[in-house]
C-alpha positions in Angstrom: -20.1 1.0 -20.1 -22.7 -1.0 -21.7 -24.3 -4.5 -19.9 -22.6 -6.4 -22.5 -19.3 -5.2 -22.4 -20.2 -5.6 -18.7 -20.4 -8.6 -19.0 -17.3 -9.9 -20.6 -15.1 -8.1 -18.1 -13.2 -10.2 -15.9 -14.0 -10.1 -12.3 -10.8 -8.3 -11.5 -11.0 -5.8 -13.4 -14.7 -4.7 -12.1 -12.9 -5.1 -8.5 -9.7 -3.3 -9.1 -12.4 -0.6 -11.1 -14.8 -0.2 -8.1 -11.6 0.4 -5.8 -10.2 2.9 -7.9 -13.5 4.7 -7.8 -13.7 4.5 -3.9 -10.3 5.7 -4.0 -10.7 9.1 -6.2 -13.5 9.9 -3.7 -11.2 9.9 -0.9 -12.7 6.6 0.0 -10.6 3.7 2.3 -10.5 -0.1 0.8 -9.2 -3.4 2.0 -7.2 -5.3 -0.5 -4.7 -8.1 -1.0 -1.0 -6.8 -1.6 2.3 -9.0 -2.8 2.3 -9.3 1.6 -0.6 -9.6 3.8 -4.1 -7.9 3.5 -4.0 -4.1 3.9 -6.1 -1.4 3.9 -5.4 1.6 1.6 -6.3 4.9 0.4 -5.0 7.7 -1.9 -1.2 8.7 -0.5 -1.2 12.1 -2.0 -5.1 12.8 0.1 -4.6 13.8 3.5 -8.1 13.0 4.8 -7.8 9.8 3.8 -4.9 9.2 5.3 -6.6 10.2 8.6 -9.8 7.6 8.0 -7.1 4.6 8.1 -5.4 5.7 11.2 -8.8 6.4 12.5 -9.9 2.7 11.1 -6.5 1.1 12.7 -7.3 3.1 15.9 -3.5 4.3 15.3 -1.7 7.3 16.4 -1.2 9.3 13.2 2.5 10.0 14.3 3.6 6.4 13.3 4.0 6.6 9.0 2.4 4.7 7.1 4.1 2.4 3.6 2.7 2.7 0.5 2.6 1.2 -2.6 3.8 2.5 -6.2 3.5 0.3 -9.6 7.3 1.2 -11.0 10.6 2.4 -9.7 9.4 5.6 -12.0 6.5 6.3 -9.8 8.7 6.1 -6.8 11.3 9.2 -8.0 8.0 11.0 -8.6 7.9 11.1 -4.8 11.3 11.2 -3.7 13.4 13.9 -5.1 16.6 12.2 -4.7 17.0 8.1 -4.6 20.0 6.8 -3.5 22.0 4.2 -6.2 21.7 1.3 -3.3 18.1 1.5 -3.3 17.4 0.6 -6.8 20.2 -2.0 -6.2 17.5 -3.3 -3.7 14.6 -3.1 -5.6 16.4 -5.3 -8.1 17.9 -7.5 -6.5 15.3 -8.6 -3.5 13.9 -11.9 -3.6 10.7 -11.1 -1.3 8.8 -8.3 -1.3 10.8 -5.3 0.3 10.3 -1.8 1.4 12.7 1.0 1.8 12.4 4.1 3.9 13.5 7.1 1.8 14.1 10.9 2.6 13.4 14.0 0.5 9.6 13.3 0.4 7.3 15.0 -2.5 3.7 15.4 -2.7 2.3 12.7 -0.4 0.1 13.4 2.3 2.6 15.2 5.3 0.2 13.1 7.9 1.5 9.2 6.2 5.3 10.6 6.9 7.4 9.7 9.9 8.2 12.4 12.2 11.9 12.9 10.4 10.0 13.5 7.1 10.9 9.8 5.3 8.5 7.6 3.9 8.4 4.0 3.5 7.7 3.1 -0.3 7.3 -0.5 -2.3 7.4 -1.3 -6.0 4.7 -4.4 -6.2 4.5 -7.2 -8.8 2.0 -8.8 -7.7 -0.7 -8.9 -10.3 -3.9 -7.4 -8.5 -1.7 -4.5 -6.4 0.3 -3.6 -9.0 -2.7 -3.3 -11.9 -4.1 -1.5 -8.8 -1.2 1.0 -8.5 -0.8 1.4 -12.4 -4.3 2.4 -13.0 -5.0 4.3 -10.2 -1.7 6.4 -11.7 -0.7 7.6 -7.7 0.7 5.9 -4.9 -1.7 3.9 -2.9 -1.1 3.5 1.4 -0.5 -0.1 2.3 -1.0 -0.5 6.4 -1.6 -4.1 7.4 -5.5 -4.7 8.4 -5.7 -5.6 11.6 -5.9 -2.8 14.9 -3.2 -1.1 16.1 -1.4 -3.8 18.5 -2.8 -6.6 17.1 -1.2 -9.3 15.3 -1.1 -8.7 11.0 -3.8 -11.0 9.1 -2.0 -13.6 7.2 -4.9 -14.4 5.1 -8.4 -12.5 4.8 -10.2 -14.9 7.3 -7.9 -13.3 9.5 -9.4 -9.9 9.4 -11.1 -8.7 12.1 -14.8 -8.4 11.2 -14.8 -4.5 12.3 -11.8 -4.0 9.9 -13.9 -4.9 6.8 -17.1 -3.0 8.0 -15.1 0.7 8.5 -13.5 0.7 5.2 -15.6 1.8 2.3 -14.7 -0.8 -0.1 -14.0 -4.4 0.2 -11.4 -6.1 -2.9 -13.3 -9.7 -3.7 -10.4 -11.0 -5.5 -7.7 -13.2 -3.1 -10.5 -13.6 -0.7 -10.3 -17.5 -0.6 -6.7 -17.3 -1.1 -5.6 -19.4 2.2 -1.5 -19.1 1.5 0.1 -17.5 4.3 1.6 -14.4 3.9 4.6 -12.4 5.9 4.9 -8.5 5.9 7.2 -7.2 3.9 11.6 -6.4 4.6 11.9 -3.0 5.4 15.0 -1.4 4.9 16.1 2.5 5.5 17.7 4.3 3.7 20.1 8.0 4.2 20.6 10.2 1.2 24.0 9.3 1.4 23.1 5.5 0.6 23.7 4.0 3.8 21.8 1.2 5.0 19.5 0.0 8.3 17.7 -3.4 8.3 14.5 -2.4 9.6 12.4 -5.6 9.7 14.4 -9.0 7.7 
């Protein structure tokens, strides 16, 4: 890429393009999701997935969510979806993820010890342009320590959070809204339901 074409990209686009490159080295990031701040890596790399448990100071037998861009890139890692859960994507009005079974080709150590996986479909505009062009799923674990309460905001972050990952998102940084986690709802192969987290 030239300096002048450089130039007249848009700030997001040079940060979601330096994430994506931290990300195909196997790299760690922190970056703002349609919840809170979270720090992600590939799904599908396995020794990624064990730098952000290492980062979180986390046992690596809790799972971990990730992100997709599309209801298509979820069925390319869940074999068989359950009707009700596209019912759910559809029709939430926050930010929602469900816990599905019949995981394929993400990393075994972001699964939960019954083999499930928690996955989201984002709209917000930086994760999900993250998720598209990045073309895989993408983890999604709140950044903050294991115990610790989840930053609403990046001020929030614990200082030693943003110097272990490898790559720190500039865009939402001054964004002081607060944010909640995501629902989290499980789902059984036969469709039926468990609030998780309202």
């Amino acid at each position: 890429m030239t300096a002048e074409n450089n130039k007249r990209e848009r700030p997001r686009d040079i940060d979601i393009r330096s994430a994506i490159e931290v990300l195909r080295q196997g790299g760690t990031i922190l970056y703002p999701t349609d919840t809170i701040w979270g720090i992600g890596c590939d799904a599908t790399n396995p020794e990624a997935v064990k730098k952000v448990f290492e980062i979180k100071q986390r046992e690596d037998s809790k799972a971990l969510i990730c992100l997709v861009d599309s209801p298509g890139r979820l069925q390319r890692y869940v074999r068989n979806v359950p009707d009700v859960a596209w019912d759910i994507i559809d029709l939430a009005t926050k930010p929602t993820t469900v816990i599905l079974n019949g995981v394929n080709g993400l990393a075994p150590n972001l699964l939960a010890e019954d083999g499930s996986v928690g996955l989201r479909v984002t709209n917000e505009v930086f994760s999900h342009t993250l998720c598209y062009r990045f073309q895989k799923a993408i983890v999604s674990t709140s950044a903050n320590m294991s115990g610790q309460p989840s930053p609403q905001t990046f001020a929030d972050i614990d200082p030693a959070i943003i110097a272990a990952v490898d790559y720190v998102c500039v865009s939402r940084q001054r964004d002081t809204s607060r944010h909640e986690p995501s629902s989290i709802i499980k789902l059984t192969p036969t469709g039926e339901v468990t609030i998780i987290r309202k």
